[in-house]
C-alpha positions in Angstrom: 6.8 -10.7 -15.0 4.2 -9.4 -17.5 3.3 -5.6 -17.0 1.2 -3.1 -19.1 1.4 0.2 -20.2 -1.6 2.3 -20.0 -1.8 4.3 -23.5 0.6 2.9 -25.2 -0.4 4.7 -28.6 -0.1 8.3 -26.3 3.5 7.0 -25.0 4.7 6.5 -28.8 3.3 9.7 -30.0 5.1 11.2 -27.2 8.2 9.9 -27.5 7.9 10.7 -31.2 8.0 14.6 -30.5 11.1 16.9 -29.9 9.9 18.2 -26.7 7.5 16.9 -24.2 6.0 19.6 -21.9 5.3 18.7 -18.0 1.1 19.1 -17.8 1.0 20.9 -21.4 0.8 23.8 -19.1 2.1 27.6 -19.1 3.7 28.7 -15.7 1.9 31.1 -13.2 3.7 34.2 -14.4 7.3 35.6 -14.7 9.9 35.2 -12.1 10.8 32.6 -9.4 8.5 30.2 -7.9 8.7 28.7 -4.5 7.5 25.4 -4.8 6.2 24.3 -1.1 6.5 20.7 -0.6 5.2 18.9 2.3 6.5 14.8 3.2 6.0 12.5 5.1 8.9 10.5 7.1 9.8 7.1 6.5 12.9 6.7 8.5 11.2 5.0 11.4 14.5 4.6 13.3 14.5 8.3 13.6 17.3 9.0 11.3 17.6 11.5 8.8 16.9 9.6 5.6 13.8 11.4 4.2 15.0 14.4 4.7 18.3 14.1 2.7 16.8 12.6 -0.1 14.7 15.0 -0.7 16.9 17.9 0.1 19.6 16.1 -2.6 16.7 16.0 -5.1 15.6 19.2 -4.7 19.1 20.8 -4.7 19.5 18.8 -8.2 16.8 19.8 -9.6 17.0 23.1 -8.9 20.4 22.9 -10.3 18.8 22.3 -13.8 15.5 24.3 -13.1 16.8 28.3 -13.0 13.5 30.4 -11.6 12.4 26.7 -9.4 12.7 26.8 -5.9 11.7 24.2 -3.5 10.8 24.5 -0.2 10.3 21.0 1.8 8.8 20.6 4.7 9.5 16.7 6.5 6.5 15.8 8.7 6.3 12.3 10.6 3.3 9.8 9.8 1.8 10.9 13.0 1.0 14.1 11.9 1.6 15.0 7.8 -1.7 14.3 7.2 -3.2 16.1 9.8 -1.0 19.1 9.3 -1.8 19.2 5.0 -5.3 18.9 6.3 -4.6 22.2 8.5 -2.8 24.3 5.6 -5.8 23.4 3.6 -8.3 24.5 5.7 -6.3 27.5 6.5 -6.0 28.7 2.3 -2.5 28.3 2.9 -2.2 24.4 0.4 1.2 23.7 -0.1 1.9 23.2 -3.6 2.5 19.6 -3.6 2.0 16.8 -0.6 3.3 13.5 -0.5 0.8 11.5 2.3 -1.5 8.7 2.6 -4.7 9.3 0.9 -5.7 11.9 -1.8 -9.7 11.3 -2.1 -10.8 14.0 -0.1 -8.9 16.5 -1.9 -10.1 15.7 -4.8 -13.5 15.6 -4.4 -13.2 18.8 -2.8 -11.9 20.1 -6.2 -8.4 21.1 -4.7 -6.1 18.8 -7.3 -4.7 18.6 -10.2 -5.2 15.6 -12.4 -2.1 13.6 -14.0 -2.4 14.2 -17.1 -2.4 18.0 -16.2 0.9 18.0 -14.5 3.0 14.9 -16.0 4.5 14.4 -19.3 2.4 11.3 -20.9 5.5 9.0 -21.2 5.9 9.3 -17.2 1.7 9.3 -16.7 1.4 6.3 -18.5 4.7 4.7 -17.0 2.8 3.6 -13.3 2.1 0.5 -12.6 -1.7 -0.6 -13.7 -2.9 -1.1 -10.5 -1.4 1.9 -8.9 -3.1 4.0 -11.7 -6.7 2.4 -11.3 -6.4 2.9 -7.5 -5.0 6.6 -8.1 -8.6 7.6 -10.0 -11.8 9.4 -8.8 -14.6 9.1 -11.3 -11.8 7.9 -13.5 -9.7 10.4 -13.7 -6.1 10.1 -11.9 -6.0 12.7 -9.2 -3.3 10.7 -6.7 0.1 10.1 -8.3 2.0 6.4 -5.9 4.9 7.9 -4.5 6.4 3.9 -3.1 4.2 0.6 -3.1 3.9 -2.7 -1.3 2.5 -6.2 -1.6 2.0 -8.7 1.1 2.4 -12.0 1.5 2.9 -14.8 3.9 5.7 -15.0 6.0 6.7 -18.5 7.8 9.7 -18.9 10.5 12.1 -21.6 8.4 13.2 -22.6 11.9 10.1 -23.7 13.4 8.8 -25.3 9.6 11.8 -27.4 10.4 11.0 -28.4 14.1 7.4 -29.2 13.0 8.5 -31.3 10.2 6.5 -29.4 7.2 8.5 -29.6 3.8 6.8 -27.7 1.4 5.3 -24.5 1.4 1.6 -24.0 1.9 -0.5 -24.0 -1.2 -4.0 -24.0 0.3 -5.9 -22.7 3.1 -5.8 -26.6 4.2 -2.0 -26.5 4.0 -2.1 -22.8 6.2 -4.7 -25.3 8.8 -2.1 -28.6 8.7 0.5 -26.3 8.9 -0.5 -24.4 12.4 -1.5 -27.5 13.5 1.7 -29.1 13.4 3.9 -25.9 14.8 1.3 -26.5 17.8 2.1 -30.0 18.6 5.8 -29.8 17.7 7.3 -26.7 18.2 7.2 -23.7 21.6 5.6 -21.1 18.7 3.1 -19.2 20.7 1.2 -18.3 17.7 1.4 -20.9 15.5 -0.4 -18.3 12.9 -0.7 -14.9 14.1 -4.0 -13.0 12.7 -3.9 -9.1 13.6 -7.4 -7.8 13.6 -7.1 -5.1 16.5 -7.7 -1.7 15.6 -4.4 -0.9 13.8 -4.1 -2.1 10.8 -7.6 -5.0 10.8 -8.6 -3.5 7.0 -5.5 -4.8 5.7 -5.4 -8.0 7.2 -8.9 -8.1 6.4 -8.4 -7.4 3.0 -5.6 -10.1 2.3 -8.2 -13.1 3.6 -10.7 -11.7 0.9 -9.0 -11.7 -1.7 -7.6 -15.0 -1.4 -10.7 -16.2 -0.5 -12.1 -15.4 -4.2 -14.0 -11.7 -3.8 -12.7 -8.2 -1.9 -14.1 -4.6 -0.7 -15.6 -3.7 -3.8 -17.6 -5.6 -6.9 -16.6 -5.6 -10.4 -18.0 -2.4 -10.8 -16.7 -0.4 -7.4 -19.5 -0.7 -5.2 -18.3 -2.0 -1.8 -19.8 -6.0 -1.4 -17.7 -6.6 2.1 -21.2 -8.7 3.0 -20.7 -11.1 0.3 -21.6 -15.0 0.4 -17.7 -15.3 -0.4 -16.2 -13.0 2.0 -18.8 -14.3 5.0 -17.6 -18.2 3.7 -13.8 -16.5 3.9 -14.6 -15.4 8.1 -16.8 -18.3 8.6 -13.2 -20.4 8.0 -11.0 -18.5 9.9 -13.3 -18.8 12.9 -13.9 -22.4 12.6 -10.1 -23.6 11.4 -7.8 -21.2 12.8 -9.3 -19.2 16.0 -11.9 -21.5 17.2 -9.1 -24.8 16.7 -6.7 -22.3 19.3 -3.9 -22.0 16.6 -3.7 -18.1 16.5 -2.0 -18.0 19.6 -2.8 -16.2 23.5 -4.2 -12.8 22.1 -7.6 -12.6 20.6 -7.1 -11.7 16.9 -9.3 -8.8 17.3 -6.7 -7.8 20.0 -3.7 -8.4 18.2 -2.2 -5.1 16.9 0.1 -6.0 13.6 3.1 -3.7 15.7 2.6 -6.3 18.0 2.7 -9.6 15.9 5.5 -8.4 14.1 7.0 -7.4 17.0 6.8 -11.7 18.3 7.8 -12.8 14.6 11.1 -11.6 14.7 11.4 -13.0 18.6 10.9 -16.4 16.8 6.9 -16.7 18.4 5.2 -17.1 15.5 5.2 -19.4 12.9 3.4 -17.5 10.2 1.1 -14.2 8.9 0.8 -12.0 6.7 3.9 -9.4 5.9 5.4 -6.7 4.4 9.1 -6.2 3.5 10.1 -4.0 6.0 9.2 -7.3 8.1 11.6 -9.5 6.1 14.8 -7.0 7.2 13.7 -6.3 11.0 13.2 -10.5 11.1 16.9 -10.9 9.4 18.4 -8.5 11.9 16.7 -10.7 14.6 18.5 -13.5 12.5 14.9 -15.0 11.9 15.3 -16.9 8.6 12.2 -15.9 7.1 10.1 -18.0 4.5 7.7 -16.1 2.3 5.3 -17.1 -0.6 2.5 -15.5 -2.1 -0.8 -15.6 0.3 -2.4 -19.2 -0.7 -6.1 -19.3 -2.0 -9.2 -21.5 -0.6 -7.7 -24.3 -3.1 -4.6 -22.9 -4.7 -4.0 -19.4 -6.0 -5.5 -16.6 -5.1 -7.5 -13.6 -6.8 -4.7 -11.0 -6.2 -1.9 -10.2 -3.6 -3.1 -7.2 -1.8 -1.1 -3.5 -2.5 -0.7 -0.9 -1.2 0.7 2.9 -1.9 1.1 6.3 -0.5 0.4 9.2 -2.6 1.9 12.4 -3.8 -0.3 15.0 -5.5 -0.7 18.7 -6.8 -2.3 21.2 -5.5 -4.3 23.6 -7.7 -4.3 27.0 -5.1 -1.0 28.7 -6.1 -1.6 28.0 -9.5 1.8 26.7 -10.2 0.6 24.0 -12.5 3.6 23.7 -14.9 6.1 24.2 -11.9 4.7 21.3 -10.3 4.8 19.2 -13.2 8.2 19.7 -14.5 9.5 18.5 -10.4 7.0 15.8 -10.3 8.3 14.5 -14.0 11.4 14.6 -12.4 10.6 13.0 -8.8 9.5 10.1 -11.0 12.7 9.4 -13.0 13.8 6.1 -12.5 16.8 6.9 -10.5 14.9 8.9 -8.2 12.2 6.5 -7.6 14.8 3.2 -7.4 16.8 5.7 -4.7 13.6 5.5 -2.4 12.1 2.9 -2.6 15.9 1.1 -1.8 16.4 3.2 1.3 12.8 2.4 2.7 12.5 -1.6 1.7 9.3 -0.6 -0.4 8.1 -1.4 -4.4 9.0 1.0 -7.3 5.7 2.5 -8.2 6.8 2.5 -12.2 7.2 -0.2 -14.9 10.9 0.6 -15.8 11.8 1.2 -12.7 10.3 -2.0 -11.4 11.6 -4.3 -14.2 15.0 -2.5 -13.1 14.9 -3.3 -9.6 13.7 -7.1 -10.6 17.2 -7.0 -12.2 19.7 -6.1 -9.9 21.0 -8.7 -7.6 21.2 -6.0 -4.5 17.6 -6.8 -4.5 16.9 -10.2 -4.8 15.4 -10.6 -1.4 12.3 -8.7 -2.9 11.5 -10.7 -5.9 8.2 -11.9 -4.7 7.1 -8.7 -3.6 7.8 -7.4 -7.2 5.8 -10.4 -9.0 2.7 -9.6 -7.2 2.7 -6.2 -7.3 1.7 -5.6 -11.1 -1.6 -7.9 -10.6 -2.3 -6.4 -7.0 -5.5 -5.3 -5.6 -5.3 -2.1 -3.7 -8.6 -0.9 -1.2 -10.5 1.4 -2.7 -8.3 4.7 -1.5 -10.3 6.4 -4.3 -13.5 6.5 -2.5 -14.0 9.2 -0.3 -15.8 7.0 2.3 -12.9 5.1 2.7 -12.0 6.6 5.5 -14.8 6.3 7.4 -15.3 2.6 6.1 -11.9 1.4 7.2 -12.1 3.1 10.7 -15.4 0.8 10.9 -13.4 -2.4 10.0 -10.5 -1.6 12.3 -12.8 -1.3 14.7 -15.3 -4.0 14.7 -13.8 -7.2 12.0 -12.1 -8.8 15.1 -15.7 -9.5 16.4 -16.6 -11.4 13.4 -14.5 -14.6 14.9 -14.7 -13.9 18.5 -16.2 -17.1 20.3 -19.8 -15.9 20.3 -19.1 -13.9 17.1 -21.4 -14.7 13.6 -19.8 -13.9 11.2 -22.5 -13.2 8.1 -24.3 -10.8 11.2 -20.7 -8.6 11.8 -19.9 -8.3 7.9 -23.6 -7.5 7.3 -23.5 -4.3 9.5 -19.9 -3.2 7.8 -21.3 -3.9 5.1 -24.8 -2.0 5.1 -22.8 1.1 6.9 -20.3 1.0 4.0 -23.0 1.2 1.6 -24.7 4.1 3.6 -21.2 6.4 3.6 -20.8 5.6 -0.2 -24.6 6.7 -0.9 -23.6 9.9 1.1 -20.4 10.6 -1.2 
């Protein structure tokens, strides 16, 4: 797996020096400092996961950090980002946050940038990708806290009934394929395509890029009304929906929970998933297949990625406090701890080529190869937001029976390029 550090000149320099200072920062003032620290949850069976590891890490780190306190605070998804949103708004930031998006905050002026809190050898030790979709007006505000890639997941079980041997290389392989898992086999969705309001920007997303384009152009503007991203709809419609092989639920109905949810009860004979996908489907003793997401006519542009995001806040002025916990957050142990537990991507190159390495995680090799050439949406913009909430909303529409697709992605497209003109 090829990866590439960012500053390599700065990361020798550095390593060249006797001491390497968090930010190049001086601390707030003499005495203690109470770090607040807000997270979000990831145990999603309700356990209490998140909230030991980061009370171990903090108790460690305190252990070596005399005059460093830190206070964590464990929100669920439902509500962390509402409830950093409220602290904000209230004057009362915590020091650092670990949620999903960081653009807002930034723009507002409210963060530190990396390279004022990290040490350059840990700065310039992300993953490219994660980097370039942690920048606003290049410069890196949002530091990836975990990562994921997607691919395509097949049920090995019903491959067999319908007689396919080989995986699918091609978007004509992904139609041959359905077809035969609808003549052969009981799948009721023979390929399940989630574009209901839940998570439609990421499925979305996936089709794009593996139909040759994305959300943005070369140089960021947002192009979801392209010739190549119509072309990509315009197939779906005709060869998957319009053919009946995405099963009993309109796709713009079909919640990801939910096809997820009839993978690992053996319905579906493949979409698009993530790792925590591949364990629930093993515990349902679903032996799951999974390549890379095929292209119109062989590869694809990227694998799509994604991240959630820890950052700094500037209000309490603890800049060099925050650095030196954040250096350590992203040690390699710390971040291969994590992202074990949770089934998710190291968001670092060592810790990444470490994980590649050990045999306890084999089963995520190919979510590893595509995550250092990934695509992630453009969390950097802050009409994102906004933009996404359209395309959960409205994508679906593009192949319902009477939808057109060039006329659906034309209005996303012409609203997303009114939000970014209001940025």
């Amino acid at each position: 797996m090829q990866r590439r550090f960012l500053g390599l000149t700065a990361v020798i320099a550095a390593l060249g020096m006797t001491v390497a200072l968090s930010g190049c920062g001086s601390s707030s003032g003499s005495g203690d400092v109470t770090l607040k620290l807000v997270a979000a949850d990831y145990d999603v069976a309700g356990g209490q996961s998140s909230k030991k590891y980061w009370a171990d890490l903090a108790t460690e780190f305190e252990s070596t950090n005399p005059g460093i306190k830190v206070d964590v605070q464990i929100e669920s998804w439902n509500d962390v980002d509402r409830k950093v949103a409220e602290m904000v708004k209230a004057g009362k930031a915590p020091d650092i946050a670990q949620i999903g998006a960081y653009a807002d905050y930034a723009a507002a002026d409210k963060l530190y940038s990396a390279d004022q809190l990290l040490s350059i050898p840990v700065q310039s030790n992300f993953l490219t990708p994660l980097t370039d979709a942690g920048e606003m007006k290049r410069v890196q505000y949002g530091l990836p806290f975990v990562a994921s890639t997607r691919l395509l997941f097949y049920n090995k079980k019903l491959f067999k009934e319908a007689g396919i041997k080989e995986d699918p290389k091609t978007w004509d392989d992904l139609r041959k394929d359905a077809e035969k898992l609808k003549a052969n086999t009981d799948a009721k969705y023979p390929f399940a395509l989630p574009l209901g309001p839940e998570e439609a920007q990421a499925e979305t997303m996936m089709w794009l890029l593996s139909g040759g384009d994305g959300y943005t152009d070369p140089v960021g503007k947002y192009s979801i009304d392209s010739a190549q991203n119509i072309a990509t709809f315009k197939w779906l419609k005709t060869n998957l929906v319009d053919a009946e092989l995405t099963g009993p639920v309109a796709p713009a109905k079909l919640n990801r929970k939910d096809a997820f949810a009839a993978f690992t009860r053996g319905e579906v004979g493949m979409l698009n998933g993530h790792p925590s996908l591949m364990q629930e489907a093993e515990k349902a003793n679903i032996e799951v297949g999974k390549v890379a997401m095929p292209g119109r006519n062989g590869k694809p542009k990227a694998a799509m990625g994604v991240a959630d995001w820890i950052m700094g806040f500037k209000q309490n002025g603890h800049r060099a406090e925050v650095g030196k916990f954040l250096d350590f957050v992203f040690s390699d142990k710390n971040v291969l701890d994590f992202a074990g537990q949770n089934d998710l991507l190291p968001v670092t190159v060592s810790a990444s080529e470490a994980m590649e390495k050990d045999p306890e995680h084999q089963d995520l090799k190919e979510f590893l190869d595509e995550l250092p050439t990934s695509v992630l949406p453009p969390v950097g913009k802050t009409s994102w937001a906004a933009v996404s909430e359209n395309i959960k909303k409205n994508i679906g529409q593009a192949v319902e029976p009477q939808g057109v697709p060039a006329s659906v992605l034309g209005k996303i497209g012409r609203d997303a390029t009114l939000a970014e003109n209001a940025e």
